[in-house]
N, C-alpha and C positions, 0 to 999 in steps of 0.2 A: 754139682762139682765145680769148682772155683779153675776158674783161666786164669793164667798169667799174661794180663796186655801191657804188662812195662814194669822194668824194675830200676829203681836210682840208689846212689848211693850219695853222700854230702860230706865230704872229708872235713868243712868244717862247717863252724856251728850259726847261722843268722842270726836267732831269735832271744837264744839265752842270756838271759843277762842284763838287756837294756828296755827294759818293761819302760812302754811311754815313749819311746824310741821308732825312726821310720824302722820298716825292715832290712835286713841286710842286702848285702851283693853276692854273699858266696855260694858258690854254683850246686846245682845240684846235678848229677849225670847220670845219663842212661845210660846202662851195662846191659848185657846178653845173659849175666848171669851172678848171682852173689853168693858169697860164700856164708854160711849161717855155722855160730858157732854157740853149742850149747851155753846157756847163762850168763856168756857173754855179749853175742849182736852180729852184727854182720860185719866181716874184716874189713875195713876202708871205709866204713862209714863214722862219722861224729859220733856216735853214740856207744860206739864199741869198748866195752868195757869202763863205762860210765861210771859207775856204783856197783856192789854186790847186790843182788835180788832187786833188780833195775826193770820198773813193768815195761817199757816200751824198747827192749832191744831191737822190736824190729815193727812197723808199723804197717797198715795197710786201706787201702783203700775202693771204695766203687768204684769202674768206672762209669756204671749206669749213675751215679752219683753226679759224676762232670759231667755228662753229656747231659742231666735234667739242670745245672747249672748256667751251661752254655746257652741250652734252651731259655732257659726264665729271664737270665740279664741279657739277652743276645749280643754274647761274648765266644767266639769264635775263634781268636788267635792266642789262645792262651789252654794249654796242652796237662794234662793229667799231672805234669812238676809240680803247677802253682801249686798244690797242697801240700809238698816237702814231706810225702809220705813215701816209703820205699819198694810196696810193690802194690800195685795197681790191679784190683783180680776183678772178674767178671764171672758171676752169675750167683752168686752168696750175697745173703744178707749177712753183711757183718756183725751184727749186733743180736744174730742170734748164734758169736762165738765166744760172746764176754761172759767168761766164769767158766768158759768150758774146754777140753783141749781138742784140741782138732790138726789135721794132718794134711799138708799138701806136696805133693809130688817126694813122699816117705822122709818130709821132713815134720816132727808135730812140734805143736806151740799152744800153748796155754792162752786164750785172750784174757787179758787183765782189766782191759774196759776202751772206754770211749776214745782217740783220739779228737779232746774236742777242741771245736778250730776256737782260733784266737782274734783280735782284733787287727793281725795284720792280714786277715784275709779280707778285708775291705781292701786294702792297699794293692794287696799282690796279685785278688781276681777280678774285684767290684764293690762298688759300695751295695750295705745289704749283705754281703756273704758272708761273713761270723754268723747272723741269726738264720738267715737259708741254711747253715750248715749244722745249724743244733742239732741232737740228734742221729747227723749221717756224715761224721768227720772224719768216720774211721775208724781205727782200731786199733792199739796199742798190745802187744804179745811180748810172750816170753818165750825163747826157744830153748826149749826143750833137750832137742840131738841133732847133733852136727851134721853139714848135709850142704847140698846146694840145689838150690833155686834157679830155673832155666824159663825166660819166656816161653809160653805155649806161641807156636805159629798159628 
């Protein structure tokens, strides 16, 4: 069963757009809680209503992921954000929910595939982290029904 250890939202967009380019400045925040809205995305986030039939309305992430991260580059002050993924679950292998729909705290979402990292994850966690990350970048979904998302304590 998957925990919620943080959830963010990015009102705007870093990465889009300027391929070859450093990465952005715009913030990304921790909430207590987001709003998911079927086929749309999460309300306040960049990606909300994107495109119609848009795979990554709402993205997600390990956090047993960063903490073997932290471990390998011993990198330390750099917190579950740097991935600019929006919720951070603990104890699920994400990658065995691509292609399939799955349900957390009676919200479901379809995973559509990999969130997979890009070459500003050198910049943003370490050099090295694009190809550490192949593989375990995360997860891109579709949401399904409308609901909301609450950190587990």
């Amino acid at each position: 069963m998957a925990k919620i250890k943080h959830l963010y939202l990015s009102p705007d967009h870093n990465y889009v757009g300027h391929f070859g380019k450093p990465a952005g400045t715009n913030p990304i925040v921790e909430v207590d809680e987001v709003e998911c809205v079927a086929g749309s995305g999460l309300k306040g986030d960049r990606y909300f209503d994107h495109k119609p039939d848009f795979k990554g309305q709402i993205t997600f992430f390990e956090a047993e992921t960063h903490e073997s991260m932290a471990d390998r580059f011993g990198v330390y002050d750099k917190g579950p954000d740097t991935y600019r993924r929006n919720v951070i679950v603990e104890g699920v292998d994400l990658n065995e929910w691509i292609g399939k729909e799955f349900e957390i705290q009676g919200v479901r979402f379809y995973g559509t595939e990999e969130a997979k990292p890009c070459f500003w994850m050198n910049e943003a966690f370490h050099e090295g982290a694009e190809e550490a990350l192949r593989g375990k970048g995360g997860l891109r979904a579709k949401i399904l029904t409308d609901g909301i998302l609450r950190r587990d304590d």
